[in-house]
N, C-alpha and C positions, 0 to 999 in steps of 0.2 A: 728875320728868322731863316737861317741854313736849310736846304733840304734835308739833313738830317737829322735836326732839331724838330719837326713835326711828325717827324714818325717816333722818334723816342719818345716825346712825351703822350701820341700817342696811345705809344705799347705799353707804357704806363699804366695809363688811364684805364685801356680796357682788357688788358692781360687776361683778365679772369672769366671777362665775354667771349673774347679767343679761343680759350678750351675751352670753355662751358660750349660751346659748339663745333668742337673738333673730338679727337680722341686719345689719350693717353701714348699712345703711340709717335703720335706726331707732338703731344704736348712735351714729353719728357726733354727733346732736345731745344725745346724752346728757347730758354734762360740762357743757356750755353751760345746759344746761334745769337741773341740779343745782346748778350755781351760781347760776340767779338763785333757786329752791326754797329755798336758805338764806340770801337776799336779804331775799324776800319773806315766807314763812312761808304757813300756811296764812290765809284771808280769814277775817274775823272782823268785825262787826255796825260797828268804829269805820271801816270802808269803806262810803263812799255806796254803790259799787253793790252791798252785800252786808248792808247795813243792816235786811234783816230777816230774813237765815238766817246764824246764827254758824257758818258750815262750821268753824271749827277745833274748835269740843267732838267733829264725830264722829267725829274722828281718834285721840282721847284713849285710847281700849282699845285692847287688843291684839289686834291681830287677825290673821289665818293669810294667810302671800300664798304663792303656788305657785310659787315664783321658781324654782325646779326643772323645771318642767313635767312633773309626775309623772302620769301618765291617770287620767282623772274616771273613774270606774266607771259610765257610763249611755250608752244609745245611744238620743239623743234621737227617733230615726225608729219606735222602738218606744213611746216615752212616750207623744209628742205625735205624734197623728193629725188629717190636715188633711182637714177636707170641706167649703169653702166653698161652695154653691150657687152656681153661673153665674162662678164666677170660677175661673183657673186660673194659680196661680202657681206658681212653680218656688224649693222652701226648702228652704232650710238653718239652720243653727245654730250659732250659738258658745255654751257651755258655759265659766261663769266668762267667761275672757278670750281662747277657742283656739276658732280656728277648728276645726270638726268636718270632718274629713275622709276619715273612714274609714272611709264607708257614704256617697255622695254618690248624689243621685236622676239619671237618665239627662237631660243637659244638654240644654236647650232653649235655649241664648242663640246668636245668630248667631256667623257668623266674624270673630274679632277681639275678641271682648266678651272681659275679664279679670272672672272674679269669684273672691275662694278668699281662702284667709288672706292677709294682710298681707304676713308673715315668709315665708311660700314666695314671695309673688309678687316680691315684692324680692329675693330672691335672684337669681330666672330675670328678672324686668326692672326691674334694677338705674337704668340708666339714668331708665326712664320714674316709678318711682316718689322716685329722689331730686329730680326735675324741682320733684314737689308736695308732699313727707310735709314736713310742718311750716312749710309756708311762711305759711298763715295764722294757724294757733295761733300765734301770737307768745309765748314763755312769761316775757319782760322783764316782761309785762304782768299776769300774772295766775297764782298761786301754786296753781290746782288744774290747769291747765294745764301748768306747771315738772314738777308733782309728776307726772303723769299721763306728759308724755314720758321724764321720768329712770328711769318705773319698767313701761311699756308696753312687751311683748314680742311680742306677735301683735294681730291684729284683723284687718279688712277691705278687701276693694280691690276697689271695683267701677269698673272702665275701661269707656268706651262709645265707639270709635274716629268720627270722622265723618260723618256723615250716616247712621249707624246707628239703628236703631229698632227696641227690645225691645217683641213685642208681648205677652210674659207680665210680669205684676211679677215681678218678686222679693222674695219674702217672706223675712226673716232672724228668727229668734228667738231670742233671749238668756237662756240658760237660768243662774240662779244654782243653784249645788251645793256643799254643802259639810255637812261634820257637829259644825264648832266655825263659832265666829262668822269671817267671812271677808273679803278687800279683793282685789278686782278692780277690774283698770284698762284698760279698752278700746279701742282703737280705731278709728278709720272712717274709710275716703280713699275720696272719690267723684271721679268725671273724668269730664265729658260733654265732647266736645271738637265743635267745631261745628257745627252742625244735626242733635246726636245727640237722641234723645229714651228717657225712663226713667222707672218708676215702682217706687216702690220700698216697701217694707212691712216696720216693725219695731217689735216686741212685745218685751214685758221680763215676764220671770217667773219667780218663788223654787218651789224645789221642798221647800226644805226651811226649819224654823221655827227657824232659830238668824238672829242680826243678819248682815244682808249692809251691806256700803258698796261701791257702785259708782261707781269716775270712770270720766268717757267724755267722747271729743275726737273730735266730727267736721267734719272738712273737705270741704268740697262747693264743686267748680270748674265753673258751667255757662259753657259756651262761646257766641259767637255764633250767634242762631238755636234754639238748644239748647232740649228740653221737659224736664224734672225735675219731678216732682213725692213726697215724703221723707212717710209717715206714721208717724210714732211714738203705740205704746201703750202704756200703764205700767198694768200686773195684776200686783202680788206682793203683797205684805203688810205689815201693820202694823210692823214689825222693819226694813225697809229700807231706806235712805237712797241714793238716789242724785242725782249730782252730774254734770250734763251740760254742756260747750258745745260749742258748732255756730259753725263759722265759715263763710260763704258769703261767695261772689265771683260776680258776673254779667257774661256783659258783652254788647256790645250785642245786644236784641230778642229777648234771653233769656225764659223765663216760669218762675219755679217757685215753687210751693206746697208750704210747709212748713206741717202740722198733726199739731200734737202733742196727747196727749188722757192724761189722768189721771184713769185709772178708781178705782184704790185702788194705795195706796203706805204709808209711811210717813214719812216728808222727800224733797219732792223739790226741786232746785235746778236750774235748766233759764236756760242763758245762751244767746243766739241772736243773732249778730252777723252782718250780712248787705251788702255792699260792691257797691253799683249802679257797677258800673265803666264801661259802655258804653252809650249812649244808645239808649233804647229797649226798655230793661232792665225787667220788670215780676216784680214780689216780691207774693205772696198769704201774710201768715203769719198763721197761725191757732194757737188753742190752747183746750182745754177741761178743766174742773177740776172731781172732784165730791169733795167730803174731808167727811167726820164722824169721830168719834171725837176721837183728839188729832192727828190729820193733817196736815199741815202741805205746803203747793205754791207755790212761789216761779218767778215767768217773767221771766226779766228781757229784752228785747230792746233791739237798736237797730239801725236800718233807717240806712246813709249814702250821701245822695243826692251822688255823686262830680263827675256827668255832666249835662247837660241833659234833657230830654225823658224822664225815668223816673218809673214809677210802682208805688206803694206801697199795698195795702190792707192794714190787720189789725185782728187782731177777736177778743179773748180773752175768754172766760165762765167764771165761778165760782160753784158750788152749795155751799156750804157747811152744815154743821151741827153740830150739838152741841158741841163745844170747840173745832170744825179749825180752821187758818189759811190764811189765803193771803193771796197779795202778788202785783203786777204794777208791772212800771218800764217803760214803754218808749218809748225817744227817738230819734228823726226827725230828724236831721241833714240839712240842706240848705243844699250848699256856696258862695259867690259866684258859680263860674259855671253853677250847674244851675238855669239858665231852665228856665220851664214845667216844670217838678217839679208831678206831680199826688198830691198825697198824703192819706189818708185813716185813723185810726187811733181804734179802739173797743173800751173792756172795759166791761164787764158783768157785776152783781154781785150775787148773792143772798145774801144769811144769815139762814138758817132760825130760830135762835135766837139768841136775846141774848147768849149767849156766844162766837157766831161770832166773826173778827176777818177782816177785811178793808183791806189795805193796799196803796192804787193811787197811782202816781206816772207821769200820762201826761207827755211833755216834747215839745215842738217849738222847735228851733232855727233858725232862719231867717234866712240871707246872703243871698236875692235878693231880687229885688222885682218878679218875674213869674211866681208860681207861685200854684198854689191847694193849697191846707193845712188841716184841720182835724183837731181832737182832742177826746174827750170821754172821762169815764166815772163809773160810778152805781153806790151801794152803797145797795142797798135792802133793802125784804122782798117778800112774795108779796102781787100785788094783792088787797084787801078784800072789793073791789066784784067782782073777776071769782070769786073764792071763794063769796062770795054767790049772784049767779048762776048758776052752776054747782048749788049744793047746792039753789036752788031750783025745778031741774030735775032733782031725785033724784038727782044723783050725791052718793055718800057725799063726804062731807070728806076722808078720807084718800085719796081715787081723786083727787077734786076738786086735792090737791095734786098729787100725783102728775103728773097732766095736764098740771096749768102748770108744772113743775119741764120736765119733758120738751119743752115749747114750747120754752122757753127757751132752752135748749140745741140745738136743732135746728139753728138759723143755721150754727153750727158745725159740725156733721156735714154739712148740706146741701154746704159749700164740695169737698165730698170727692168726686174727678173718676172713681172704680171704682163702678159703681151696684153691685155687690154686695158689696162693702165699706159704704158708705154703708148697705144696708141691715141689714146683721149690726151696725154700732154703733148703729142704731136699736133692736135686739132686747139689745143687752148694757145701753146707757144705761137702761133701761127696767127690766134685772135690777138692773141697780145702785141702781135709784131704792128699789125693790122689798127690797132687802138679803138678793136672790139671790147677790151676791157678794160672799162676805167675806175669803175666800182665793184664792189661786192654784191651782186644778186640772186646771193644764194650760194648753195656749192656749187661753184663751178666742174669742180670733178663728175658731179652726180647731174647734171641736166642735158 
């Protein structure tokens, strides 16, 4: 049996279990999303844009889904203990793929802010969430997407009404649990609606040492004027596989900063599709990758310049070692009529060892003839000459790397707009370098 043969007949089977514990909202586009899911199949390596992660092998075991929604036996407020220094945010948790709601911390969000699961909020604002749930996930287009809406029951809904301005983040963490190998499918609706502004924080971490596979589909609508800024961090284990995409819409004189950062995983797949809709629209996306062992971190993006007068920076870095892999794709679409498009895109590539593997495919497409544009990227090793130097001022060699490993990566962390965030991924990069951290023991953000 194909990997895609046991989840059809799967969804088959329990179709009616599925929205019997989900809600009209997310059921309606079901049928639709299952039919192109046996269309499509899942993405495999003979796809350009998937050409260096075969997502269909991790589909291939069998693994446990809670199409039930039976309760996880943990209460994440007792596990995971938050004590950032100088920073105060307001968290919660989803566990698998469910919202936690049954010990919530005393709300700090203004009036009118919607934050909480998914599947309750759509029930109570039916209206406002069929407006957005699926609109950008197109799932004609792309087979983990299909799969992710046919089989997604709960996740996330953060609404920001108006000229609203949260001045706590919110911090979400993604707790995997389970005690056979598991599949959980996520999801996440964000809505700034105009001149709302939001910052927001999410962490992924395995509690326990059996395989997890994680899909996740988030949709982020920033409005006119609107401030967003989305940090993603990935701390589980070598056993993991997760499979992300991000669809974004801006529109005009928007600003948001997406940066994602991979600390330790085991596969990760990370798609990021970002839609300049209204002029004056500006997109910061970042990303950072440290993998050894047999690791493996794929980022695919593309930035589409829709509109005139928008602007684009990104900036992806990879530390690689020992046998890991990574890959980056990312293409910059500018449309005939997006004059003065000012666009800017850079990865950046270490490999420690000869067995590293590093695979970058930067792209720019270009329909106008009045914008400024450029691209680059470098797959190197660790400077000679700055090693030298360094060792001929007594620092040991292994410190000596260490140093320039952490330079390196800096650029990336520095883009990061919470200075006491910025300064705890200073102190974890640095564990990480160190092989302080080889497991998940918690949130590492929060200890």
């Amino acid at each position: 049996m194909n990997a895609e043969q046991q989840y059809i007949d799967l969804f088959s089977q329990t179709e009616a279990m599925i929205c019997q514990h989900s809600t009209e909202v997310m059921n309606t586009p079901r049928a639709t999303a299952f039919a192109d899911f046996e269309r499509l199949g899942f993405p495999t390596c003979k796809q350009e844009k998937y050409k260096y992660t075969d997502v269909s092998k991790f589909f291939e075991p069998d693994y446990g889904l809670n199409l039930n929604r039976l309760d996880i036996p943990v209460n994440p407020y007792e596990v995971f203990k938050c004590d950032v220094p100088n920073m105060s945010t307001s968290l919660y948790f989803v566990v698998n793929d469910a919202f936690y709601n049954k010990a919530l911390p005393a709300s700090h969000l203004p009036e009118g802010v919607i934050f909480g699961s998914l599947k309750e909020m759509a029930a109570k604002h039916p209206e406002l969430v069929k407006k957005y749930y699926g609109k950008l996930a197109d799932t004609s287009k792309d087979g983990v997407t299909a799969f992710n809406t046919a089989f997604a029951q709960d996740g996330v809904l953060l609404y920001i009404p108006k000229n609203v301005a949260l001045e706590r983040p919110i911090q979400l963490v993604n707790i995997l649990r389970g005690d056979v190998n598991f599949l959980v499918n996520r999801r996440v609706l964000i809505v700034l609606e105009d001149g709302a502004q939001a910052r927001m924080l999410v962490c992924d971490h395995a509690m326990d040492a059996v395989n997890f596979l994680a899909t996740q589909v988030i949709e982020v609508f920033v409005g006119e004027n609107a401030v967003f800024d989305l940090y993603e961090l990935e701390e589980t284990h070598t056993s993991t596989v997760r499979i992300s995409n991000m669809y974004v819409k801006q529109e005009a004189n928007s600003n948001v900063l997406l940066n994602g950062m991979t600390l330790h995983n085991g596969t990760s797949r990370n798609t990021t599709e970002v839609l300049l809709a209204g002029e004056g629209a500006e997109i910061n996306l970042c990303g950072m990758a440290i993998a050894d062992k047999n690791q493996h971190v794929d980022n695919n993006t593309s930035i589409d310049h829709a509109v005139p007068n928008c602007t684009s920076n990104e900036l992806f870095k990879y530390v690689l070692d020992d046998q890991s892999v990574g890959a980056f794709a990312g293409l910059v679409l500018v449309r005939p009529d997006a004059q003065h498009t000012n666009s800017q895109q850079t990865n950046r590539n270490l490999c420690a060892t000869r067995e590293a593997r590093m695979y970058t495919q930067p792209q720019l497409e270009i329909y106008a003839d009045d914008v400024k544009c450029s691209h680059g990227a470098t797959v190197g090793q660790l400077d000679e000459n700055a090693l030298f130097y360094m060792r001929q001022r007594g620092i040991p060699a292994r410190e000596a790397r260490l140093l320039l490993m952490f330079a390196f990566v800096n650029e990336v962390i520095d883009t990061i707009r919470l200075d006491a965030l910025k300064d705890r991924l200073h102190l974890l990069v640095e564990k990480r370098f160190r092989g302080e951290l080889n497991k998940c023991q918690g949130c590492a953000i929060c200890k």
